[in-house]
Each structure stands twice: as structure tokens, then as C-alpha cells.
C-alpha positions as CSV (number, residue, x, y, z in Angstrom):
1,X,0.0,0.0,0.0
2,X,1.3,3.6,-1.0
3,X,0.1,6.0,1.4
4,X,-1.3,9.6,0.8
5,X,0.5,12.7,1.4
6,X,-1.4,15.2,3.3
7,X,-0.5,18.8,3.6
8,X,-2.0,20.2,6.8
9,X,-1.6,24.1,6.6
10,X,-1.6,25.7,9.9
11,X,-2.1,29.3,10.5
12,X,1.5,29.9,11.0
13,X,2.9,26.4,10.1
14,X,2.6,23.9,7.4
15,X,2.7,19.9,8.5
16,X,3.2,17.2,6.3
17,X,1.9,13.7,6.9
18,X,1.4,9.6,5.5
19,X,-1.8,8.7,5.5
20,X,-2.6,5.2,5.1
21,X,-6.4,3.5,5.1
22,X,-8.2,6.3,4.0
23,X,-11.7,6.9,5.2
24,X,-12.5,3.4,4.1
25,X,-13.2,2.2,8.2
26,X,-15.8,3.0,10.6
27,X,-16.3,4.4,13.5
28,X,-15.4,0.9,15.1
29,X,-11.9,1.7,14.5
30,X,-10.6,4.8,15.7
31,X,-7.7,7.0,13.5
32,X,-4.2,5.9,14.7
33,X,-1.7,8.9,15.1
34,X,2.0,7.6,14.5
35,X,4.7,9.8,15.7
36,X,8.3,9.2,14.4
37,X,11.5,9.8,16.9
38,X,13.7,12.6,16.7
39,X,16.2,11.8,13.9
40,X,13.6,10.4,12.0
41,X,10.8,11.3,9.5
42,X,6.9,9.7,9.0
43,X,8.1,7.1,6.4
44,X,10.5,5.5,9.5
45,X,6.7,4.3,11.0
46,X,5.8,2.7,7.3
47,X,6.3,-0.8,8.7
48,X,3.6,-0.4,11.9
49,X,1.4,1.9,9.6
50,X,1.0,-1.2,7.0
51,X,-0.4,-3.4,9.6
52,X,-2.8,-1.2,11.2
53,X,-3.9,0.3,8.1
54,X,-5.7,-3.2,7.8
55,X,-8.3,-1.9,10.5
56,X,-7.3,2.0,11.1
57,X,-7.0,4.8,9.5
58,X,-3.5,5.9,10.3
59,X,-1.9,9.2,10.1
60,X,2.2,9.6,10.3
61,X,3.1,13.0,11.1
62,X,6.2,14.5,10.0
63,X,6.8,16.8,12.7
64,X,8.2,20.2,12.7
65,X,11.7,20.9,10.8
66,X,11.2,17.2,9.6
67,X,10.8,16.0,5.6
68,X,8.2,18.4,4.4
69,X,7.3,19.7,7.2
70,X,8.2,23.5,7.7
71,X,11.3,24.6,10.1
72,X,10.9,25.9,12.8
73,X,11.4,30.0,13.5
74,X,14.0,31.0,15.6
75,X,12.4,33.4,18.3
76,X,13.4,37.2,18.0
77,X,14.9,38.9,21.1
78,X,14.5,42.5,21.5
């Protein structure tokens, strides 16, 4: 299964995430939010998102400063 690439646009931030399973599964089975470690990126949870994508729908976030997820801003000090 190829997942989905979802853009999820923020108002000050752009997150990019897998999604695998669709809308294809009922409320029976709740979403599944997969979050990847530090030095890693969504695709690193691919292998766990294959086998709950048989009853979820699963969502692997990038998150921030990570693939095509948007950076981080450095703060401004005045």
C-alpha cells in the first residue's frame, strides 16, 4: 500500500503527513496517530502503519523541521 501525502496548513505552520487507510473504516476503528523519533521522519513508522492500516485509519506525522514539514522560526529577542 502507497500512502497519501497530506499537507496540513496551519495558521502559521505547514505539516506534512502519510496517511494510510483512508476513510474506508468505521467508526469501530478509531484513526491511529503515529509519531516518528527525533532523527527520524513519517516514512520511518511505514512498517507499523502497513499493519494497522488493515483496521485504522493511520496518520504519520512528520513533525516540525522534519521532511516536508516546515522549520521551525527562531524566536526574535529584542
Amino acid at each position: 500500500m502507497t500512502p497519501t501525502r497530506l499537507q496540513l496548513q496551519l495558521p502559521n505552520l505547514r505539516l506534512s503527513a502519510l496517511e494510510y487507510g483512508g476513510d474506508r473504516h468505521g467508526a469501530d476503528h478509531p484513526p491511529v496517530l503515529l509519531l516518528h523519533g527525533q532523527a527520524d521522519l513519517a516514512w520511518a513508522m511505514h512498517p507499523v502503519a502497513l499493519e494497522l492500516a488493515a483496521r485504522h485509519r493511520v496518520i504519520s506525522l512528520d513533525l516540525r523541521g522534519h521532511c516536508e514539514s516546515d522549520q521551525p522560526v527562531a524566536a526574535v529577542h529584542r
